[in-house]
Wavefront OBJ file of the C-alpha trace (Angstrom):
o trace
v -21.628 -136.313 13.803
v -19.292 -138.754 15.362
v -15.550 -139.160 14.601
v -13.302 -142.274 15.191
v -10.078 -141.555 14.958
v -8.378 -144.543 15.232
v -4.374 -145.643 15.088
v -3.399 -148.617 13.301
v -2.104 -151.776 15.012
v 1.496 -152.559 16.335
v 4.141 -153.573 13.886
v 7.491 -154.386 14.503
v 8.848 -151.638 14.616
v 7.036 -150.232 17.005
v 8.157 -153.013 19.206
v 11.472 -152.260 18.415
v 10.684 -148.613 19.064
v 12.033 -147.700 15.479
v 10.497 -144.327 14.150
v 7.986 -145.106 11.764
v 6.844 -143.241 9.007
v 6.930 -143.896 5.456
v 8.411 -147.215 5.478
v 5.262 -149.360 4.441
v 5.433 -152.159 6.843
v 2.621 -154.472 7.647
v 1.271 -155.464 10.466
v 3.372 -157.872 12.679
v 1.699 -161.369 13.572
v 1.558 -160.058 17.221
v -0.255 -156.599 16.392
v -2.823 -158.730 13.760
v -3.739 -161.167 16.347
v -4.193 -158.583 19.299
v -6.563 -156.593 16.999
v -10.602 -157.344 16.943
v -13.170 -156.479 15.202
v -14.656 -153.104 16.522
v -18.674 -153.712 17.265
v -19.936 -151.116 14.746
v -19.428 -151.017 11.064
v -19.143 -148.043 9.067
v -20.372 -147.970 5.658
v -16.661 -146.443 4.890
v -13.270 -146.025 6.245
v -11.003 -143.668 5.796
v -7.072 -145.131 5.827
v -3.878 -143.580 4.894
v -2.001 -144.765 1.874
v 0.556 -146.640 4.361
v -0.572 -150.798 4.166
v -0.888 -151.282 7.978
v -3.958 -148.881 8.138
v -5.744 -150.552 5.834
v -5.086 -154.171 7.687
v -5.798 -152.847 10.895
v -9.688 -151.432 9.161
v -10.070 -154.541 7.364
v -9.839 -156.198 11.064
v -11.857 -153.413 12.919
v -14.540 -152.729 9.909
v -14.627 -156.052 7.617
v -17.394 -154.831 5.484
v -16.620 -151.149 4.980
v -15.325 -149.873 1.785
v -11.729 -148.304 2.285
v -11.031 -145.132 0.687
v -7.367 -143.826 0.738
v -6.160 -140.055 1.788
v -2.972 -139.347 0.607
v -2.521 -136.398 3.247
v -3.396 -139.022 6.066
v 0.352 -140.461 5.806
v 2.460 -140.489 8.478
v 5.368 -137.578 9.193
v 8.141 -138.723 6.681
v 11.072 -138.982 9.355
v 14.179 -138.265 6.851
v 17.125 -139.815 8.044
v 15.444 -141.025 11.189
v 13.638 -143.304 9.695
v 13.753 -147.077 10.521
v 16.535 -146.250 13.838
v 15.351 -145.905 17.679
v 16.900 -143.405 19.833
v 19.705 -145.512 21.183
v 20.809 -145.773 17.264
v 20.968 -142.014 17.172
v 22.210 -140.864 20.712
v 25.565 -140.058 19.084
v 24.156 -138.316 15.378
v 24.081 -134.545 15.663
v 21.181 -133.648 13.464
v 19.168 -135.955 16.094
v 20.224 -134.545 18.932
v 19.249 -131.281 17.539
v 16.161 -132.256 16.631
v 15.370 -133.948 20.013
v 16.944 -130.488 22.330
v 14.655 -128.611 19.732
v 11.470 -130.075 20.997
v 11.380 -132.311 17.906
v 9.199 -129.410 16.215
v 12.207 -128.763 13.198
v 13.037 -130.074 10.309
v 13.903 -133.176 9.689
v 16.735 -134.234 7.639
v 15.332 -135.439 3.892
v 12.448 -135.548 6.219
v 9.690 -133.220 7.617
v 9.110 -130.483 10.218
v 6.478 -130.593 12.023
v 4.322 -127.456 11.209
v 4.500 -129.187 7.804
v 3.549 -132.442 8.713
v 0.583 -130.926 10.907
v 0.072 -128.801 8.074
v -0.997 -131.090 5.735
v -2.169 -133.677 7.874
v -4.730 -130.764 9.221
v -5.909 -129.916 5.541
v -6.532 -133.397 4.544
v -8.886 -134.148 7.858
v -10.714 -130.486 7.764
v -11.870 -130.936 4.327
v -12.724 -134.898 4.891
v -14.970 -133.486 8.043
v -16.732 -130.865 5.703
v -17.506 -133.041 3.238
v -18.618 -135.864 5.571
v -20.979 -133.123 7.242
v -22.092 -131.854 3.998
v -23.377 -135.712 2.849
v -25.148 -135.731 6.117
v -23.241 -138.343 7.275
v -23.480 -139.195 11.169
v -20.297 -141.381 11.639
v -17.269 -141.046 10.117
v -14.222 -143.297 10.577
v -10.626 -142.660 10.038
v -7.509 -144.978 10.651
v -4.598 -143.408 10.357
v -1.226 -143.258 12.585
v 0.262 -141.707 15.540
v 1.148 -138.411 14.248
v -2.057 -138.226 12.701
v -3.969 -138.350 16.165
v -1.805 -136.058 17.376
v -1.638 -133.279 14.821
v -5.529 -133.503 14.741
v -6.107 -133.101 18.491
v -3.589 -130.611 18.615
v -5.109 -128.704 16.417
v -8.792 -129.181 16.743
v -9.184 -130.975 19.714
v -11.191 -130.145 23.514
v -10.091 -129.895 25.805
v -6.605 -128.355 24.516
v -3.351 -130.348 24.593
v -0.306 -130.246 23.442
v 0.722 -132.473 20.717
v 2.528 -135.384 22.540
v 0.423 -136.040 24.800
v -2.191 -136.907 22.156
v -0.752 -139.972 20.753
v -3.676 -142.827 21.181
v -2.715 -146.432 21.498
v -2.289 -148.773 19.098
v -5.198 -150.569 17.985
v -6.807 -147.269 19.445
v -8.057 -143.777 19.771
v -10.158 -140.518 20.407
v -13.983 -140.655 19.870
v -14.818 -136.902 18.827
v -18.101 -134.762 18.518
v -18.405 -132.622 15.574
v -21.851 -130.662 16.875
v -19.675 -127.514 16.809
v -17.264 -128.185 14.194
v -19.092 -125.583 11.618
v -19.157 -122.844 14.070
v -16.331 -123.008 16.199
v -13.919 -125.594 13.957
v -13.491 -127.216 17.294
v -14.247 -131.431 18.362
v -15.372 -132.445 21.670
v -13.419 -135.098 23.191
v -15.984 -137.500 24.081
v -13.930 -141.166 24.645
v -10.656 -142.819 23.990
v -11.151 -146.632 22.484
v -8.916 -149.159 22.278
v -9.596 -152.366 20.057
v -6.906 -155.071 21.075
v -7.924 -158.669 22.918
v -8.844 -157.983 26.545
v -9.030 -153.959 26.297
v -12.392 -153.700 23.592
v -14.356 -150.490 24.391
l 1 2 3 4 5 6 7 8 9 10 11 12 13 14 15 16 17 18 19 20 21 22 23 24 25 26 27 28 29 30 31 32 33 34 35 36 37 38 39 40 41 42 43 44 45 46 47 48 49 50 51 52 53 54 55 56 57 58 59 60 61 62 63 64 65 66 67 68 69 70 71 72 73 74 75 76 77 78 79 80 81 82 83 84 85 86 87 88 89 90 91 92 93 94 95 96 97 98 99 100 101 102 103 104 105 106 107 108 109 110 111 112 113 114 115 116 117 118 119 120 121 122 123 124 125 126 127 128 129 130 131 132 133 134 135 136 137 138 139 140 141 142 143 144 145 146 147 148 149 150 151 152 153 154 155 156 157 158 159 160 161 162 163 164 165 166 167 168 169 170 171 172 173 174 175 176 177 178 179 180 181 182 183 184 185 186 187 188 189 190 191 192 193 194 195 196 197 198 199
């Protein structure tokens, strides 16, 4: 089986490089019209309950249903959410956060062995299942944080967590051939579906 894991499309605040993760935005105009349709169509598309997944499938997969997992979400970023970095230089609980590796917990927020934690369970028992139907293609849009607790995780070749973060509009084609006897996913293409950059 093949797996598309796939980040949703730029808003603005990721222009403004705000952190992003429970505040349901929509796309911007920009990050709508850079997106294009992705030449294949699922028969379904798996989004996270956050509305700029399910634009950014509608645009990528126009005729696949859209079923919603709640543990897709993206990492709930406390009292971080909705500021950049240069907003926070100066706030202690940031700066701890950041000289901790940003790995602890966040402020009415998240940590990130939770986050990863759930965002881990949700997409292992989505894969079994998918397998189990006999599927061959499965598609997921999700977020950021997604991608990158997923690859962490289950991904090869083995990375560590930041550097897994696909681009917007874009991600990580994965093989599941030895997913039920080594819970592992071969890395077998990153994909990006914005105007000029269509894979």
């Amino acid at each position: 089986m093949k797996i598309y894991l796939l980040r949703h499309g730029e808003t603005a605040y990721n222009v403004q490089k705000k952190y992003l993760g429970l505040t349901d935005l929509s796309l911007s105009e920009q990050g709508r019209g850079a997106l294009v349709r992705a030449g294949f169509e699922p028969e379904t598309v798996y989004v996270s309950p956050l509305r700029r997944t399910a634009e950014t499938a509608e645009i990528l997969f126009p005729k696949a249903r859209q079923i919603t997992v709640p543990g897709f979400r993206e990492m709930n970023f406390g009292i971080f959410e909705g500021k950049s970095y240069r907003d926070m230089e100066r706030l202690p609980a940031y700066r701890e956060w950041v000289e901790g590796g940003c790995v602890g917990q966040i402020p009415e927020g998240e940590s990130m062995a939770v986050f990863s934690g759930r965002t881990c369970s949700a997409f292992e028992a989505l894969v079994d299942r998918t397998l189990e139907a006999g599927e061959e293609l499965l598609a997921i849009v999700a977020h950021g944080g997604t991608q990158m607790a997923v690859m962490e995780r289950f991904a090869l070749p083995c990375r560590d967590y930041f550097s897994w973060r696909g681009p917007l509009g874009g991600g990580f084609v994965l093989d599941a051939g030895c997913w039920r006897e080594k819970r592992v996913l071969n890395l077998l293409d990153t994909v990006r579906y914005t105007r000029g950059e269509r894979s």
